[in-house]
Phi, psi and omega in degrees: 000150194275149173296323204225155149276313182245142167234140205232135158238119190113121196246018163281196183350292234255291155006301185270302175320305179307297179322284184292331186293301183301316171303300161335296193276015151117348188286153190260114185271131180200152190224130175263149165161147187298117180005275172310350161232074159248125184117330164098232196275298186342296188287311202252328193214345203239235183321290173295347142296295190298341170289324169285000176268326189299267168348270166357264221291310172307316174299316187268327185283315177077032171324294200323309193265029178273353199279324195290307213244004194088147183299343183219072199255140170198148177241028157193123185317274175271107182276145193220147156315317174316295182313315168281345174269355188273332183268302195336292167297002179272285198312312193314301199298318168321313182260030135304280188354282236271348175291321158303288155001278189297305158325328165304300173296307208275010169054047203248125185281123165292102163266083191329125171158170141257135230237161213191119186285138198250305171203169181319357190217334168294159180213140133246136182251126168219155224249185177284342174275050192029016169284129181234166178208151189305134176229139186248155185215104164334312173222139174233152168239116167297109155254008220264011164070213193232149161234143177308149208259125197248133124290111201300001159261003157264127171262128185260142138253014193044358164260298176259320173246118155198177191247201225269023165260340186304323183266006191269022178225007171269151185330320199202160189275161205251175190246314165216171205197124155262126172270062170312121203089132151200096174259173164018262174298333178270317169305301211292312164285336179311297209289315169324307195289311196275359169278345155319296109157077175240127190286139200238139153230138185229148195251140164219127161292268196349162205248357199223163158249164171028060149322254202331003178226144153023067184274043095296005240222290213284322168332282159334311212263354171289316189297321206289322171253036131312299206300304148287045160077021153240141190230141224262095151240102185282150184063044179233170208201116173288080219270342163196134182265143185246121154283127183234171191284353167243044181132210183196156177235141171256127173243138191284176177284276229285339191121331208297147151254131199220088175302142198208154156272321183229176173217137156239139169301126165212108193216059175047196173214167204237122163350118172268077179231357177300313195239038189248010143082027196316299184321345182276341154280020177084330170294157151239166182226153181290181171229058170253056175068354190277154173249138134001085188209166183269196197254088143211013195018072123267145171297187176279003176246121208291338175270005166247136166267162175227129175216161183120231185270337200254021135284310160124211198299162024237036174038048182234122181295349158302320170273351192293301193274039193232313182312310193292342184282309208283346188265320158329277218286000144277345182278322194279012194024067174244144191269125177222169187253151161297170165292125187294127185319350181263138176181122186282163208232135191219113157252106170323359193297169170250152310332144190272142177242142188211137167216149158210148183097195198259194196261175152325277159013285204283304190296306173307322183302286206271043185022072133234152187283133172229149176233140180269078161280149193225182182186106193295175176259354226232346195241002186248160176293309181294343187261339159296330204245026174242333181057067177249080182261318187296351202268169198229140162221136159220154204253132163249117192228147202258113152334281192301328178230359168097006201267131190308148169247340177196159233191083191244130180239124174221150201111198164348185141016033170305314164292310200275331188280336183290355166307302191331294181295323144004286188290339189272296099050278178310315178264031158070021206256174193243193115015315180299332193276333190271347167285325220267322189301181176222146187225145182300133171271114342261104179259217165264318180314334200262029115348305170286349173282283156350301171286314165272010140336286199276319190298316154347305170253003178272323178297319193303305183323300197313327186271336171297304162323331195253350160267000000 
């Protein structure tokens, strides 16, 4: 008989879902990860630092409130690393709290450690002095996520070249900074550093940033950090960083030279699977580390599973832990609905963008027809007493039944408001509900009223023309 039913490697989003969902359904559970990372990339170095370093930043800079008070409204002069790391290292140790907590509760055994393929049902879990002991498993779930991607012609050092796990430890906010890539992770801190107000350069070989969203939307969001002194070099390629004893200069494939105090790296991320010894389970990983699964997440061995970042796209931890429920309940063969196909996109940048459904883009390729409603933030009551005039919500509605096709947001509360369309989205509903319903006054939400509004009356036009 197996030590365990389900073994989990890896206790973030996915990790942890997987864990507590298979503890649910009555099974004996266990999650290997190291002391210090528990709750995984997510909790500690990744999603939830940087988003509470966002808040941070946004609060001692007072960004938000210069439309009420002035550009030079601030609510601490000298903002320091301490200042931002101090809520920063609060929140982390709070949700540590509550993952232990819930594993507890939910009587899911931890075994402090790393973990190691022996054979296909084997583990050796071995601790931080490397002493290790054998763990047997009925089913396993790869969870162990992603690390920033080092391109071997750079030397990091994590003080002046470093990635983007690198910042929640540097000394002092930097006066400038080249963000190489703008993915994500890299707009979403460029931007952070330059409401700091650190002259910022972001280097992209792309002729665009974040191509999967909105380009009117990716507009919007360029001006605003034009407007905080950062400058965007598209179609460049990094041919070397020099460390020098006051900085570094990064140099481009064109010849350009771009003096900096620090440079980061956001050069995508690479699978933490080098030391988990897959081949003695019969597996491989590609060769950014990723694995392989069917839409059930098994692997090519049918009892282990993978589920997070280290599976690939679309690496997002909302999706991760939706993976990790559903790949348990399918290992304990308990009957589950799949992940519903709709699924919002949240980017953290300031200003912040959240979309679900598809783009203009998307839609003109596949020549289907659409009409565009919008709704400024500058024209709702709410978008005044927030002192917001930029932010935008647009509606994309299919002429023929009215129905949304994609749900695009930039500003305040981007990420919380598109669940709204999202659910309109989900539940096959059309425009109509959003003319027709009352949304409380004044919020950001009647934004959707407002937008399907103008779409609205932009088809009434069009059909009256058309008798």
């Amino acid at each position: 008989m197996a030590d365990f039913d389900l073994l989990v490697l890896g206790s973030g989003p996915g990790g942890q879902r997987a864990a507590i969902a298979a503890a649910k359904l009555g099974r004996r559970v266990a999650v290997v990860d190291r002391r210090n990372m528990i709750g995984g990339v997510c909790i500690n170095t990744g999603t939830i630092p940087s988003k509470t370093l966002r808040e941070a930043v946004l609060y001692l800079t007072g960004l938000n409130q210069r439309e009420l008070y002035g550009q030079s409204y601030r609510v601490k002069d000298d903002i320091t690393v301490a200042d931002l790391g101090m809520r920063t290292q609060h929140v982390i140790g709070r949700e540590v709290d509550v993952i232990r907590s819930q594993l507890a509760r939910n009587r899911v055994t931890v075994l402090p450690g790393t973990g190691r393929f022996l054979d296909p049902r084997t583990v050796e879990v071995a601790d931080a002095s490397g002493q290790g002991h054998k763990v047997t498993a009925e089913k396993i779930v790869i969870a162990t996520g992603t690390r920033p991607a080092r391109p071997d012609s750079v030397e990091f050092d994590d003080r002046t070249i470093i990635d983007s796990d690198g910042i929640i430890r540097l000394e002092h906010v930097p006066d400038t900074m080249v963000v190489v890539g703008a993915g994500v992770i890299g707009i979403e801190y460029a931007s952070m550093f330059a409401a700091l107000g650190t002259k910022v350069t972001v280097v992209e070989r792309r002729d665009r940033m974040l191509e999967f969203c909105d380009l009117e939307i990716i507009e919007a969001l360029k001006y605003h950090l034009r407007d905080l002194a950062v400058t965007f070099r598209f179609g460049e390629s990094v041919a070397a960083v020099e460390r020098r004893p006051r900085g570094t200069i990064t140099v481009l494939e064109s010849g350009k030279r771009i003096p900096a105090d620090t440079v980061m790296y956001s050069a995508g991320r690479h699978g933490m699977t080098d030391d988990l010894d897959l081949p003695a389970a019969g597996l491989t990983a590609d060769a950014r580390g990723r694995i392989s699964v069917d839409e059930h997440y098994r692997t090519e061995v049918p009892h282990i599973y993978a589920v997070g970042d280290v599976i690939g796209f679309p690496s997002l931890a909302a999706t991760s832990m939706e993976q990790g429920r559903l790949a348990a309940h399918h290992a304990c063969e308990e009957p589950v609905n799949a992940i519903h196909q709709l699924q919002p996109i949240g980017i953290y940048t300031i200003p912040e963008i959240s979309f679900v459904g598809r783009t203009e883009d998307e839609l003109t390729s596949a020549r289907v027809p659409f009409e565009v409603g919008v709704s400024r933030y500058r024209e709702l009551a709410r978008g005044q007493i927030i002192g917001d005039s930029y932010g935008m919500l647009k509606l994309l509605v299919s002429p023929d039944d009215r129905s949304l096709l994609g749900v695009h947001v930039f500003g305040t509360g981007a990420t919380e408001l598109v669940h709204i369309g999202q659910t309109v989205m989900g539940c096959g509903g059309t425009i109509d509900y959003l003319v027709n319903t009352v949304f409380n006054y004044p919020t950001l939400a009647e934004s959707y009223k407002v937008a399907a509004l103008d779409a609205m009356n932009k088809m009434r036009h069009i059909a009256r023309l058309s008798e």
